[in-house]
N, C-alpha and C positions, 0 to 999 in steps of 0.2 A: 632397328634404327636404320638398318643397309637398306633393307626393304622400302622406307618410307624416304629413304632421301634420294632413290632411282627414281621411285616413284611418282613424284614430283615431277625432270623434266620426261617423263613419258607420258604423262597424260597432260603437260602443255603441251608438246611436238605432235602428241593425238587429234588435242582440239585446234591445234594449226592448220594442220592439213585436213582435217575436217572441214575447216573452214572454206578451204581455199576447193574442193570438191562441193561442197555448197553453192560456192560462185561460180565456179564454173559451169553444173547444173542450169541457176537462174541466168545465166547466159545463153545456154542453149534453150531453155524454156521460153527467153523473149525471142530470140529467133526464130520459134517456131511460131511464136503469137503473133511476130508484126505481120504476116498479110492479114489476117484476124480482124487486128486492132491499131494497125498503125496507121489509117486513114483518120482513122476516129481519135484516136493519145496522140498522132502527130510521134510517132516513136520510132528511130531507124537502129534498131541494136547492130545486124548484120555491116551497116554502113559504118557507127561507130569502132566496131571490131577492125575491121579493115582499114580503118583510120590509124587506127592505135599503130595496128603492124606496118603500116605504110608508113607512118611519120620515125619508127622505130629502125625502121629496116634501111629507110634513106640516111639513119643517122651516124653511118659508118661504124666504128668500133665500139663505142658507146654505146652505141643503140642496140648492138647487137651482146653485148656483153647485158644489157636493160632489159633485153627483150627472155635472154638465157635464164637472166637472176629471178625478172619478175615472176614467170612460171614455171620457173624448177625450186624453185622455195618451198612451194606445197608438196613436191615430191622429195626432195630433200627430209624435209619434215617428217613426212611417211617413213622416209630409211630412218631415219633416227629413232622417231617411236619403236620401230619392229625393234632395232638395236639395244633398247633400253628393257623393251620385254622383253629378250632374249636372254638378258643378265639376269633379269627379275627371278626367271625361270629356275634359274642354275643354283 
């Protein structure tokens, strides 16, 4: 029963940051597409990237505490999983 109730948030906190390594991925994957294809889809990923951290980074403490939580979530996520397999183990 110990086994099955770790186990539970270890493979949410797994397919979290899985997630969030997915996305990240298909980000760099449209950055390398749009000279490719952004004539043609009309698609500026790199532009919106640096939107994001610019409208973020001007936003004073907020933004910066925003900018911390939004992309260290998926790495957060990742300690935890290891941390819950690590009990699993024992």
């Amino acid at each position: 029963m110990r086994k099955f109730l770790i186990s539970i948030p270890m493979y949410f906190f797994g397919a979290y940051a899985l997630l969030g390594y997915v996305m990240l991925m298909l980000i760099f994957i449209g950055i390398l597409l749009t000279p490719l294809l952004g004539s043609i889809l009309d698609i500026d990923v790199l532009g919106n990237v640096i939107s994001i951290f610019e409208v973020l980074l001007n936003g004073g403490a907020v933004g910066w505490i925003t900018l911390a939580w939004t992309f260290g979530q998926f790495f957060i996520a990742h300690a935890l999983h290891k941390y819950f397999r690590s009990i699993l183990k024992t």
